[in-house]
py3Dmol code that shows the C-alpha trace and the ligand (Angstrom):
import py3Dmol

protein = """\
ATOM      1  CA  UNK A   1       0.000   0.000   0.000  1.00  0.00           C
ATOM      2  CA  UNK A   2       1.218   3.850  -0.837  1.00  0.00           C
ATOM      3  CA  UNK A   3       0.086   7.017   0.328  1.00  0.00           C
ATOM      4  CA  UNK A   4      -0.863   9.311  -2.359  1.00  0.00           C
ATOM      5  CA  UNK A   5      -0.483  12.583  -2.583  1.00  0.00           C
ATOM      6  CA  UNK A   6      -3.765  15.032  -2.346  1.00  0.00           C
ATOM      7  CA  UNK A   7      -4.505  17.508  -4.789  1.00  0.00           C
ATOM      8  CA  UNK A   8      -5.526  20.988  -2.984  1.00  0.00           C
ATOM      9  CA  UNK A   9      -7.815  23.855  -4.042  1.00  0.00           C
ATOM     10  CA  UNK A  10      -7.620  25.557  -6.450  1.00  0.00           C
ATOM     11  CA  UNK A  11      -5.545  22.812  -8.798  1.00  0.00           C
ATOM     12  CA  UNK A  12      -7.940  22.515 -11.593  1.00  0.00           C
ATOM     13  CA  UNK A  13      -7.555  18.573 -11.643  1.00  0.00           C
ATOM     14  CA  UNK A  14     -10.204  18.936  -9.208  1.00  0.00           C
ATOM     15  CA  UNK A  15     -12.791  19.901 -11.571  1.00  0.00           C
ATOM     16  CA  UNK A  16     -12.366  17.200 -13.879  1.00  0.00           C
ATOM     17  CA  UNK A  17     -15.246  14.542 -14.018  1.00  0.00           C
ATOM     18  CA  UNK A  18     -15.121  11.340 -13.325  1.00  0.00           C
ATOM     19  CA  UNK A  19     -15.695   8.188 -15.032  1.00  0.00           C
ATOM     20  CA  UNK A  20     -17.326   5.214 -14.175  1.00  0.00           C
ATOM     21  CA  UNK A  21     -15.038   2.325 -13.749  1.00  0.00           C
ATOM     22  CA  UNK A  22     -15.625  -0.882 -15.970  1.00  0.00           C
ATOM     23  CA  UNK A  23     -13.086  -3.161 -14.683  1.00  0.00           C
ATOM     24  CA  UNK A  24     -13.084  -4.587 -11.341  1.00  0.00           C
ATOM     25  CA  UNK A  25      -9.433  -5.871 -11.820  1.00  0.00           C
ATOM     26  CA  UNK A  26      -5.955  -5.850  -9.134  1.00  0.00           C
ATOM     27  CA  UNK A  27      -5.376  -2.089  -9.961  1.00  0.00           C
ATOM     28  CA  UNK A  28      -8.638  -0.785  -8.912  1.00  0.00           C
ATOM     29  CA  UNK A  29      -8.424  -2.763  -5.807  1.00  0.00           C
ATOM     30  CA  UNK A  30      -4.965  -1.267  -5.332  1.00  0.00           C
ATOM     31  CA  UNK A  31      -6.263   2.173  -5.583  1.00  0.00           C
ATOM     32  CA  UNK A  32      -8.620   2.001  -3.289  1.00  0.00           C
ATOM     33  CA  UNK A  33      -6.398   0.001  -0.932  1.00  0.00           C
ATOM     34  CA  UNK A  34      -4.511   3.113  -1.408  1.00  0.00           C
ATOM     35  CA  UNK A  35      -7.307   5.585  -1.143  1.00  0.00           C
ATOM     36  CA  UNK A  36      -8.069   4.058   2.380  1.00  0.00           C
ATOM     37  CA  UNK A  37      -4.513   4.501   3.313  1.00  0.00           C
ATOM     38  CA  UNK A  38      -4.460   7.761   2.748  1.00  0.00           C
ATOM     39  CA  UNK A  39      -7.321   8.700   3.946  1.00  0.00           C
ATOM     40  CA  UNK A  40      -6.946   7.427   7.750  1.00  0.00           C
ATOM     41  CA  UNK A  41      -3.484   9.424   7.599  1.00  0.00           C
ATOM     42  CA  UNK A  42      -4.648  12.650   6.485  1.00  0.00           C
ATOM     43  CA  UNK A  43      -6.576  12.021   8.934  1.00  0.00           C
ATOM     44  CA  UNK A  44     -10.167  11.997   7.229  1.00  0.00           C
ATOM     45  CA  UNK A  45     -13.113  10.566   7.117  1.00  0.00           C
ATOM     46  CA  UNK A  46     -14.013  10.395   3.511  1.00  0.00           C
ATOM     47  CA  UNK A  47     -11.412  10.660  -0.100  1.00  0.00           C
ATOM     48  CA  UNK A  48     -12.634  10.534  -3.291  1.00  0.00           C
ATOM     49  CA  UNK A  49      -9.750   9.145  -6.564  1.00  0.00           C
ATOM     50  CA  UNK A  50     -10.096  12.609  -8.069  1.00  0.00           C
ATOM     51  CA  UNK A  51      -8.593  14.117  -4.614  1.00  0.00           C
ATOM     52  CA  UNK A  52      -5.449  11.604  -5.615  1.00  0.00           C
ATOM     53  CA  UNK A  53      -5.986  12.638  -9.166  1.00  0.00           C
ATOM     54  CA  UNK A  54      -7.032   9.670 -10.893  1.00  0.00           C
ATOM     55  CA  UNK A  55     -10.792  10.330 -12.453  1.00  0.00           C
ATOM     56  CA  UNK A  56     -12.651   7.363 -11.877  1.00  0.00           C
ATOM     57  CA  UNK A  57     -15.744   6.957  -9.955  1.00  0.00           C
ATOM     58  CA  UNK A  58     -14.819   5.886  -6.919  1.00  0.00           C
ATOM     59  CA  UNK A  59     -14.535   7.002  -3.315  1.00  0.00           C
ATOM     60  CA  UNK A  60     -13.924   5.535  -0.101  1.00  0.00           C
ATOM     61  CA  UNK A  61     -15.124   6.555   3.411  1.00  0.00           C
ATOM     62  CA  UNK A  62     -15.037   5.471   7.354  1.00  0.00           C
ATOM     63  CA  UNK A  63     -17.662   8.043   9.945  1.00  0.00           C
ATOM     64  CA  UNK A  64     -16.698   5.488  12.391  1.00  0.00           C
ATOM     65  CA  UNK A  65     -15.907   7.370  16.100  1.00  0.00           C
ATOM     66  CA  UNK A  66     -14.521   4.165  17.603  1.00  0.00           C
ATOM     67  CA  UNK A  67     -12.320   0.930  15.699  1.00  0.00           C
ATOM     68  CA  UNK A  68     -12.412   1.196  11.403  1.00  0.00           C
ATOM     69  CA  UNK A  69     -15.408   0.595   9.208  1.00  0.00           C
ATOM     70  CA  UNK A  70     -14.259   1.287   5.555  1.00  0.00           C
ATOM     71  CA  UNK A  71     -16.955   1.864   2.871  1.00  0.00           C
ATOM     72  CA  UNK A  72     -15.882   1.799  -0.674  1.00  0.00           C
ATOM     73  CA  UNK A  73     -18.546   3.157  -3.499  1.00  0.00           C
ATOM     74  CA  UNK A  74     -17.515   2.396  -6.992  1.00  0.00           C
ATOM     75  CA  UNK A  75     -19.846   3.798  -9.768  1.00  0.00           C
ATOM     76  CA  UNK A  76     -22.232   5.652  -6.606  1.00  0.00           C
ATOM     77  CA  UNK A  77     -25.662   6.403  -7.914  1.00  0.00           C
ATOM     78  CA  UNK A  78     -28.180   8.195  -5.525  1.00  0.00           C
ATOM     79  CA  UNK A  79     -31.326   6.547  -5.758  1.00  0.00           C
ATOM     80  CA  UNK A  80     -33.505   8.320  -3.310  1.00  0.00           C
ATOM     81  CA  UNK A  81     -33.421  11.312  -1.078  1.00  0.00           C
ATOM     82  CA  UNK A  82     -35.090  13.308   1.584  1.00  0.00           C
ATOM     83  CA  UNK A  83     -35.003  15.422   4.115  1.00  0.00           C
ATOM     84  CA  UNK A  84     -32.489  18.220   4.403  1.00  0.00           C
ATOM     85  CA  UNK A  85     -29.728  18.637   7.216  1.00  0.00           C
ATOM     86  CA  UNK A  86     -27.171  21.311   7.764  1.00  0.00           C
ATOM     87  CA  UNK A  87     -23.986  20.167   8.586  1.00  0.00           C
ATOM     88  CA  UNK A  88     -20.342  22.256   8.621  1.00  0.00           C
ATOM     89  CA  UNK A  89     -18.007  20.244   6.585  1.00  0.00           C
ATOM     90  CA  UNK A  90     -14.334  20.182   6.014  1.00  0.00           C
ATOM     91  CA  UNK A  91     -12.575  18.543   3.136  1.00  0.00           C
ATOM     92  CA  UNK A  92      -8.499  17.051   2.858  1.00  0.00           C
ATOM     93  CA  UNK A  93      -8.771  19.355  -0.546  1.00  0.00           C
ATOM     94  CA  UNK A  94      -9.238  22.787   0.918  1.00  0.00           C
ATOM     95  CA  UNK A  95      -7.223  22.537   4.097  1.00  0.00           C
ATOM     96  CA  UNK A  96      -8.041  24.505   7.164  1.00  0.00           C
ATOM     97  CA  UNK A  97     -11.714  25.883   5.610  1.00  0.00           C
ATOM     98  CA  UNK A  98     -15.010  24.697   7.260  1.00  0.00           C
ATOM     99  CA  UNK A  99     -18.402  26.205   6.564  1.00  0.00           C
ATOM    100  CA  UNK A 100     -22.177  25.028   6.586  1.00  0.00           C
ATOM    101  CA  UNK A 101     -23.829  23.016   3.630  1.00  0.00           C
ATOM    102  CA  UNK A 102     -27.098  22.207   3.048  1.00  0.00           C
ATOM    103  CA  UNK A 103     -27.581  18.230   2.110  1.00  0.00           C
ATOM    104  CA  UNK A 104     -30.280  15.738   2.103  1.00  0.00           C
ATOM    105  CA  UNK A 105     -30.083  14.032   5.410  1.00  0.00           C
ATOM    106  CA  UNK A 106     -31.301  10.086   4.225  1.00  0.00           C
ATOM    107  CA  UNK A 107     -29.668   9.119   0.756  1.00  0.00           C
ATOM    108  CA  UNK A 108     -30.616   5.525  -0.882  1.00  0.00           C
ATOM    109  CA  UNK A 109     -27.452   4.619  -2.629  1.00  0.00           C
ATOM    110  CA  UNK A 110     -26.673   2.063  -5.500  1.00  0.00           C
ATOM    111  CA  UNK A 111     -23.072   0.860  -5.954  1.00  0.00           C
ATOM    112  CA  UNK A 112     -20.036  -1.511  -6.781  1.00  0.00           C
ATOM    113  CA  UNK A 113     -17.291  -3.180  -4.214  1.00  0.00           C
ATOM    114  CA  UNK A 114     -14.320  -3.369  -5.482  1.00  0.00           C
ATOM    115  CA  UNK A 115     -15.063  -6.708  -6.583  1.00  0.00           C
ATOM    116  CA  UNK A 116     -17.755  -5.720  -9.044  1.00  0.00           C
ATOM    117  CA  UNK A 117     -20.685  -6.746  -7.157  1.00  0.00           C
ATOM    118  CA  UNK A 118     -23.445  -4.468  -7.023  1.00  0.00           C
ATOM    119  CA  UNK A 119     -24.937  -3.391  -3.457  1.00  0.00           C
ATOM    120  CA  UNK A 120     -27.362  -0.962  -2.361  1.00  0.00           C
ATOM    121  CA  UNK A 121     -28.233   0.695   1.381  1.00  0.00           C
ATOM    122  CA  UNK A 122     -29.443   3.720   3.044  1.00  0.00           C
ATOM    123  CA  UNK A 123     -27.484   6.282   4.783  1.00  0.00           C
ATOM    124  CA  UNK A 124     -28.351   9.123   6.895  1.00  0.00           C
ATOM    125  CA  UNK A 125     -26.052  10.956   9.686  1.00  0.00           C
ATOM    126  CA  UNK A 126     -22.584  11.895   9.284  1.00  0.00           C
ATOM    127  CA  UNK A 127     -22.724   9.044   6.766  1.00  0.00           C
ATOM    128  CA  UNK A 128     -24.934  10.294   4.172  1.00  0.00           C
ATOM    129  CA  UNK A 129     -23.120  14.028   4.005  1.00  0.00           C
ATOM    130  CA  UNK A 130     -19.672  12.020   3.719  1.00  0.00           C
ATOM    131  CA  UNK A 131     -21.043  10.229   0.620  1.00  0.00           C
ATOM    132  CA  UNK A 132     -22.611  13.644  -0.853  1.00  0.00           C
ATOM    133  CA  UNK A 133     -19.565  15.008  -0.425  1.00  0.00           C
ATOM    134  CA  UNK A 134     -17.300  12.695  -1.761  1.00  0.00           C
ATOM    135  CA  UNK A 135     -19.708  12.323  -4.851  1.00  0.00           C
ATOM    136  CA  UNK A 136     -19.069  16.159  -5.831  1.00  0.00           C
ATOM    137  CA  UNK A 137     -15.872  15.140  -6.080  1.00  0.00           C
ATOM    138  CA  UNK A 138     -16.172  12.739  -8.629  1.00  0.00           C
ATOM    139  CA  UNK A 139     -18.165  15.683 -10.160  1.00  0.00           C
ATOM    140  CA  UNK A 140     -15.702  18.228 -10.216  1.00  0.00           C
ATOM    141  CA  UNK A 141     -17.438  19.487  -7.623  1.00  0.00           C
ATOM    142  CA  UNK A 142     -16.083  21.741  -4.031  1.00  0.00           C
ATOM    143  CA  UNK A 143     -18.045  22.199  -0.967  1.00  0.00           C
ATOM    144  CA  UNK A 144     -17.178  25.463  -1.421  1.00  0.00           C
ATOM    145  CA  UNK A 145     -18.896  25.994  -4.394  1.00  0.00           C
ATOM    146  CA  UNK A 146     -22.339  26.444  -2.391  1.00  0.00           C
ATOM    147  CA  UNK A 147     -21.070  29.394  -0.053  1.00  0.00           C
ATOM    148  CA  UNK A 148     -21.501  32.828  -0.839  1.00  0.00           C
ATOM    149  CA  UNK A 149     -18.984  34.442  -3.311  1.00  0.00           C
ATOM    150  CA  UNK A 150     -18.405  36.799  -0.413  1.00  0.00           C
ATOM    151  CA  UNK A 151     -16.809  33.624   1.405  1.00  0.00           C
ATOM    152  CA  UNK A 152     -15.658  31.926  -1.713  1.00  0.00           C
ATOM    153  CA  UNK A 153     -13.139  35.252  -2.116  1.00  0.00           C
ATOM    154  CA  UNK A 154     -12.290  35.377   1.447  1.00  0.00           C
ATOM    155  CA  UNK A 155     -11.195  31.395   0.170  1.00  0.00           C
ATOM    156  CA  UNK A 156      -9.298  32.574  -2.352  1.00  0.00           C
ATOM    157  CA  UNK A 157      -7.051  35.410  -0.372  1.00  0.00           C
ATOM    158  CA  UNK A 158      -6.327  32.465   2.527  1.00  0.00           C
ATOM    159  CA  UNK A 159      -5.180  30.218  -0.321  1.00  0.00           C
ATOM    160  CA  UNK A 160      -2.945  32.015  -2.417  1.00  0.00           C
ATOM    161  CA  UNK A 161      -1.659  33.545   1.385  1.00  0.00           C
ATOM    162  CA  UNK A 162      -1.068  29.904   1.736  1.00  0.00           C
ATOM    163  CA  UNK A 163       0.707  29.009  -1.116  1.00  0.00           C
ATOM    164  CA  UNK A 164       3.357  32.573  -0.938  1.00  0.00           C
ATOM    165  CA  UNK A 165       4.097  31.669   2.975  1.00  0.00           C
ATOM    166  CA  UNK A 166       4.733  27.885   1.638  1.00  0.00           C
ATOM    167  CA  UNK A 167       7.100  29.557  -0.692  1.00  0.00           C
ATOM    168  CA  UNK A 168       8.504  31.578   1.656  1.00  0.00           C
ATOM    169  CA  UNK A 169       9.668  29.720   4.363  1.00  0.00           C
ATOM    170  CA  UNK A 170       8.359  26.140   3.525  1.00  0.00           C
ATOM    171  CA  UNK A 171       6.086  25.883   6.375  1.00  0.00           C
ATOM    172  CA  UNK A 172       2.549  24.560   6.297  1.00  0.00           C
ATOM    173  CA  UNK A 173       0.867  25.495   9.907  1.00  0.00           C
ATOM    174  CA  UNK A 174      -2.052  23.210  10.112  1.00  0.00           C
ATOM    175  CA  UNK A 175      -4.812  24.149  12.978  1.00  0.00           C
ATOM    176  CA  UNK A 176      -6.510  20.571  14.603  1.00  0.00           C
ATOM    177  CA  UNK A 177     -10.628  21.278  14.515  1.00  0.00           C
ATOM    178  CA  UNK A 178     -13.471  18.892  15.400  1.00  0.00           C
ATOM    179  CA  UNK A 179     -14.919  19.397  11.980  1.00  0.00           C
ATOM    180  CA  UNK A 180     -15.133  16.415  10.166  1.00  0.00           C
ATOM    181  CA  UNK A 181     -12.227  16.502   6.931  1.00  0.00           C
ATOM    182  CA  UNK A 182     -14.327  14.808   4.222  1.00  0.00           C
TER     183      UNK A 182
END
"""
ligand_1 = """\
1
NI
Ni -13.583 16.690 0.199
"""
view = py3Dmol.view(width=600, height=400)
view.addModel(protein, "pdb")
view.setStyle({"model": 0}, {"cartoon": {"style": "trace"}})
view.addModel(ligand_1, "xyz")
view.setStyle({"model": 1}, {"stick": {}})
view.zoomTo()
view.show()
């Protein structure tokens, strides 16, 4: 297993779509094997392959507060939704940023393991906002992108801040929050 290296906002690999995977073979299961890896070291709770630039529909996820319980959602298709909850969100791709986002709170999804074998179940919770999350990804798609352009700018000036004191002296401060890093 590898850890792979996580693109950050605002690289524009992470607006590239997905696509849907059609083989099931030894390198998809490495890459998610991978994704997983990466993932719990970050640490976060949920990585999508476009966040590790490969663009194929797949994302992997654990909302677990105690021991590991991995999900892995090839090909995700939402099937049904209701219900709205409000949740503030982080994500590994836009590092130190947390804000509120509107999602549906119970989400009937339809999916692959990384064997090829279809499944479906419901998710609501901490679960079901991971998965919504993680499926913008695979759309090209930032949590970001629903805020306010007054906060989107504010975004902007912390980044490119970011990226000149990286420059600078090489230093990356990172602040620990409670907010789960999707
Ligand atoms: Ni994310």
């Amino acid at each position: 297993m590898a850890r792979l290296a996580i693109l950050e906002y605002p690289d524009p690999r992470l607006r590239i779509r997905a696509e849907p995977v059609t083989k099931f073979d030894a390198e998809v299961q490495k890459l998610v094997a991978d994704m997983l890896e990466t993932m719990y070291a970050a640490p976060g709770i949920g990585l999508a392959a476009t966040q590790v630039n490969v663009h194929k529909r797949i994302l992997v996820c654990d909302v677990a507060i105690e021991g590991k319980q991995p999900y892995c959602l090839i090909n995700p298709e939402i099937v049904h939704a209701e219900g709205q909850t409000n949740a503030e969100e982080g994500c590994l791709s836009v590092p130190e940023f947390y804000d509120y986002v509107d999602r549906a709170a119970l989400i009937r999804v339809k999916a692959f393991d990384p064997q090829g074998r279809p499944f479906e179940f419901q998710a609501d919770g901490l679960l079901a906002v991971c998965i919504q999350h993680e499926m913008d990804h695979l759309e090209g798609k930032l949590f970001v992108d629903y805020l306010s352009e007054l906060k989107r700018e504010r975004l902007r000036k912390k980044a490119s801040k970011k990226a000149k004191r990286a420059q600078h002296d090489g230093s990356d401060t990172h602040v620990p929050s409670s907010v789960p890093v999707i």
